[in-house]
N, C-alpha and C positions, 0 to 999 in steps of 0.2 A: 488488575483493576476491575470495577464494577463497570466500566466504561471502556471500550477500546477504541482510541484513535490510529488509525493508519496514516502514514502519510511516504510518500512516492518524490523521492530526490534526485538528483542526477550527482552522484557523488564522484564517477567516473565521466568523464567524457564520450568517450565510444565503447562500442562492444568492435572483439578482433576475430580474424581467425572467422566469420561467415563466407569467405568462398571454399577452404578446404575441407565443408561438412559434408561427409559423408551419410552422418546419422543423428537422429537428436543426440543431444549430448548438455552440458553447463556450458551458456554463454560467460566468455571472460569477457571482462573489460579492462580497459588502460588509459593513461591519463586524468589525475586527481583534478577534479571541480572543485576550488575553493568555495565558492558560492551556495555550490548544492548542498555542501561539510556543514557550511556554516547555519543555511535553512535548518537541516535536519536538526541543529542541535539546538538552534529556534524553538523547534518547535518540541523537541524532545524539555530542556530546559522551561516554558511555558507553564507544559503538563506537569513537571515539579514544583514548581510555583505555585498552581493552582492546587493542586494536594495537598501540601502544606501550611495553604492558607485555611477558610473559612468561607470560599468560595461557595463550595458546596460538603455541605455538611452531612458526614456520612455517605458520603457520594465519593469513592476512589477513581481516575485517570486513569487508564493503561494508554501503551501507544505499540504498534509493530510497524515499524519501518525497514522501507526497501530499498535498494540503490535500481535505479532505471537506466545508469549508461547512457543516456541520453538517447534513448531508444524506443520506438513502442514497443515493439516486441519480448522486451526486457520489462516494461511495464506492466503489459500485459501477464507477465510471470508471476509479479508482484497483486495484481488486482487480483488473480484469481486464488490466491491463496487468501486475501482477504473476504473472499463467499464463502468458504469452507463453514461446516457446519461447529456452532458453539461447544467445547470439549467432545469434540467427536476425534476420530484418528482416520475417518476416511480425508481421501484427499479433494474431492471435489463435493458439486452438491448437485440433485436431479434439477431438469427442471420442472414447473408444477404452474398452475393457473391462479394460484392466489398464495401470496404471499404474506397474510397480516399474523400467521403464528412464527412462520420463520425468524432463527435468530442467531444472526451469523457471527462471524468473528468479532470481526470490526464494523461499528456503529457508524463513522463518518469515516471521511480521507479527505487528506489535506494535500494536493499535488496533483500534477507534476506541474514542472517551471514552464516545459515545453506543450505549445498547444495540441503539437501534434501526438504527443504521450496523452496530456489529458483528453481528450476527445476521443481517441481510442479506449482508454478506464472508464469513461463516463458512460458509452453505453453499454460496458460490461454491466458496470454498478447498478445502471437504473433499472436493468430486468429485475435486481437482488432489492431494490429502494432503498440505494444506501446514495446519501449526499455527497457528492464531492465539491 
């Protein structure tokens, strides 16, 4: 899409398995969120509606959606791939004192359920001035 939306769900319940870490590794998670299931595809389903209308014309939707486990930490996994730099392959992005050429992945984000996920992504995002 000419436009990325991000949005931040809780598809899983919890993340497991954080006392026997030894080392970074992939948080799992367990326990299906209907509610979160159902947001994400809210708002997945939305941005297809809007595409195929005449909303905006010549204007394409994208979306990258993340599951947060109901977790910040998890979250945070999610926000930061959303700074990542626009067709780049690095994985993160410097920081820098002015931001108005930057142009990152995702344009807005839509999420999390939980305040204490969004409040942690939100002042990831604001450094990058991306709206949540």
């Amino acid at each position: 899409g000419d436009i990325i939306i991000g949005g931040l769900f809780s598809v899983h319940q919890e993340v497991v398995s954080l006392q026997g870490r030894a080392q970074p590794s992939r948080l799992r998670c367990s326990g299906f969120d209907v509610r979160g299931f159902l947001r994400s595809l809210a708002m997945i389903y939305t941005i297809e509606e809007i595409n195929n209308s005449n909303y905006l014309p010549g204007i394409k939707l994208g979306y990258e959606v993340y599951d947060t486990c109901s977790d910040a930490g998890k979250a945070m996994e999610g926000a930061v791939r959303f700074i990542t730099k626009y067709n780049s392959t690095e994985q993160g992005e410097a920081v820098r004192c002015n931001y108005t050429d930057y142009l990152p992945v995702v344009h807005a984000v839509i999420g999390s359920g939980y305040s204490e996920e969004s409040i942690a992504v939100s002042r990831l995002l604001s450094f990058y001035l991306i709206p949540q």
